[in-house]
N, C-alpha and C positions, 0 to 999 in steps of 0.2 A: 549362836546366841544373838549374834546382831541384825539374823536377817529376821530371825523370829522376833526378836523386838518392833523392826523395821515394818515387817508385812502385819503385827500385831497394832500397830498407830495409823497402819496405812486403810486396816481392813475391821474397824474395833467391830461390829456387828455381826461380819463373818467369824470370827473367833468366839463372840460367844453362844454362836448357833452350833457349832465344833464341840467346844467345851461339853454343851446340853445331849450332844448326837454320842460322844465318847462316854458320858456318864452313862447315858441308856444302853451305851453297848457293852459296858462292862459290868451292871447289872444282870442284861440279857445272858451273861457269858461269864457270869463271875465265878463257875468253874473251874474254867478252861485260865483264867486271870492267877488264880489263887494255886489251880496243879505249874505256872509259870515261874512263880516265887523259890521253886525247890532248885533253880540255876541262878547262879552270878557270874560275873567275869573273875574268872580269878588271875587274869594275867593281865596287868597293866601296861597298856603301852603308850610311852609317850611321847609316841610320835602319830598317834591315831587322830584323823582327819575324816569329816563328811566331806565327801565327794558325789555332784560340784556343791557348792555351799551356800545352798537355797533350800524350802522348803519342798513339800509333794512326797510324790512314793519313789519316786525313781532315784536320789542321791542315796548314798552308803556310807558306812562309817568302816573304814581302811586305816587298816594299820603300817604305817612307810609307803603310804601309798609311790613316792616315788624312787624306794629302794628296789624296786622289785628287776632282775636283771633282764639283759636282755637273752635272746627274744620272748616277751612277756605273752604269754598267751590268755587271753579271758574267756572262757565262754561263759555265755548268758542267757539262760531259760526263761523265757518271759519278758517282754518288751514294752508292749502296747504302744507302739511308735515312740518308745521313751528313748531315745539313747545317747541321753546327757552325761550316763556314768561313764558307757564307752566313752563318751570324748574328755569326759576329764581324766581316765587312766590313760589314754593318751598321750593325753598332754603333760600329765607326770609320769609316763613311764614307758610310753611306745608301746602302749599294749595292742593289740591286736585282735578283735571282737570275732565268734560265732555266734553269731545271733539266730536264736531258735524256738519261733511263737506261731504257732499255724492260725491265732486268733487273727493273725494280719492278714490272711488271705483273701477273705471276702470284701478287703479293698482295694480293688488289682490300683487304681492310680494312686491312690497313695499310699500302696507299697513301694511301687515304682520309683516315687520321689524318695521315700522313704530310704531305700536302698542305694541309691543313687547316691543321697548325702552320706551316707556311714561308708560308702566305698573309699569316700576320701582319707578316710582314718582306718584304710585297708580292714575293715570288716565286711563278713558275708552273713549274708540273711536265709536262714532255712523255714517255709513255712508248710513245710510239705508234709511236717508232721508232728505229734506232741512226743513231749519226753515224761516216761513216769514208767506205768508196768508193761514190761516186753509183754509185744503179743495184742494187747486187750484194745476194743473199742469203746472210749467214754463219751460224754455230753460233756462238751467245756463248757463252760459260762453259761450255760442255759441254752446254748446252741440247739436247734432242730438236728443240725445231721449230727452222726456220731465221729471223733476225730480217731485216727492210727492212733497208737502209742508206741514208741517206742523205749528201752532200756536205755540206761546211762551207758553203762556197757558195749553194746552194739555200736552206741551215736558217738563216743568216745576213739573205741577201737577202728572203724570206718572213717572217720576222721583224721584221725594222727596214728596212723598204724604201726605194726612193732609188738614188739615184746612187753616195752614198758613205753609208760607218757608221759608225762610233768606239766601239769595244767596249770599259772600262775594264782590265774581267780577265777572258780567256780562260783556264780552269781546264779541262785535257782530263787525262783519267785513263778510258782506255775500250781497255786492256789491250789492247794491241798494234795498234789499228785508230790509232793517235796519227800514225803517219805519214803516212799518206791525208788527217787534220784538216791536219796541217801542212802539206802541199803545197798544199793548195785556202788554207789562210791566206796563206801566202806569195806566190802567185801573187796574190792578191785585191791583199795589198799594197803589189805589185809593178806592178799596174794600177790604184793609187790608188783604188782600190773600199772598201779598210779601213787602218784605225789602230788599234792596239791598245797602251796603256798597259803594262801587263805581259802574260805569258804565263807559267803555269806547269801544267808537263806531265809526266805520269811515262811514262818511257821503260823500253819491253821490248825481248827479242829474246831466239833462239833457244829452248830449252822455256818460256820465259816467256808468252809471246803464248799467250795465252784465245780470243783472236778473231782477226776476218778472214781472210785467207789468209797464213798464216805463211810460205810459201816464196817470196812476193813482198819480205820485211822482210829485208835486209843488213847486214853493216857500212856500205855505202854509204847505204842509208839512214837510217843514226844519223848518220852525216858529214852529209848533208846538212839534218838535224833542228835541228843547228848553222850549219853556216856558213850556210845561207841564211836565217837571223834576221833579218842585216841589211838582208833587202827591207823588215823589217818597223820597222826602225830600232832593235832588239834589243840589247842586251849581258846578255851572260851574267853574273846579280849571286851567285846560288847554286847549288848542286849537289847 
């Protein structure tokens, strides 16, 4: 609250071009607004923290963020040279980033640099391919060529092999492909193959979705982005 006050007196013209751009877009989308209403948090916790505690897209709202034990593993679907979360679970927790956005690739120098710094907070960068439905070729972002995709599953089990895995915090932000991630999650552990500490995910639908195949994503499929959490032992702490 203090930085939004702060960037609020700092920035008062930009806030309310924001305010104007977020009414039109909920307007545009006051479906997809109004099918949102049927989730709340129903577990409070009170030790939930944004992390780091600034505005933009890249901080998160964590629950102990610095309970989490060791060795804390994060992977993180979706970057765009963002990786301020990584360094504040970090810094509260020793976590340990895979970072995995192939939208970084068409900028080999500043991947370069990009990787170079997140090395320090022993994270690795994959941009060799996307995560959502095994198998399929999409347009991400409006991109001309079309990107791999790969399964949670696959990029998961290829990663940390074994029987089972234990992922600290699954952090998926990969514009509308999030429900393809969430099925192969769920399912994994549903089959006792994964555990996952937290999960925090940003959810599209209708002109929102960038990627995959948008006329596969429902309201059915936000329904079940929720309730089948609980394979994963989940409760809803924020929204």
């Amino acid at each position: 609250r203090d930085a939004f006050d702060a960037s609020r007196r700092s920035h008062p013209k930009w806030f309310r071009n924001q305010t104007f751009i977020l009414f039109a877009a909920a307007r545009a989308n006051h479906w997809y607004q109004n099918a949102l209403d049927n989730w709340e948090p129903w577990y409070s916790c009170d030790l939930e923290e944004r992390l780091p505690t600034r505005l933009h897209d890249g901080p998160k709202w964590v629950c102990g963020a610095a309970f989490h034990p060791t060795p804390c593993n994060l992977v993180s679907l979706g970057s765009n040279f963002d990786a301020s979360f990584e360094r504040a679970m970090h810094e509260a927790a020793g976590c340990r980033s895979y970072i995995v956005d192939p939208t970084l690739a068409p900028f080999p120098r500043k991947l370069q640099a990009f990787s170079s710094s997140v090395e320090k907070i022993g994270a690795h960068v994959n941009v060799s391919f996307g995560v959502g439905k095994d198998g399929t070729l999409v347009h991400i972002m409006l991109e001309k060529n079309k990107t791999r995709m790969v399964g949670l599953r696959r990029l998961l089990t290829e990663r940390y092999p074994g029987p089972t895995r234990h992922i600290s915090i699954l952090k998926v932000d990969v514009e509308g492909a999030e429900y393809d991630v969430l099925r192969d999650a769920y399912r994994m552990c549903a089959d006792g193959e994964l555990t996952i500490d937290q999960l925090l995910v940003e959810v599209h639908a209708g002109l929102a979705i960038k990627s995959g195949n948008r006329l596969e994503y429902t309201v059915r499929d936000l329904h079940a982005a929720f309730a089948d959490a609980d394979r994963c032992d989940l409760l809803l702490h924020h929204k």
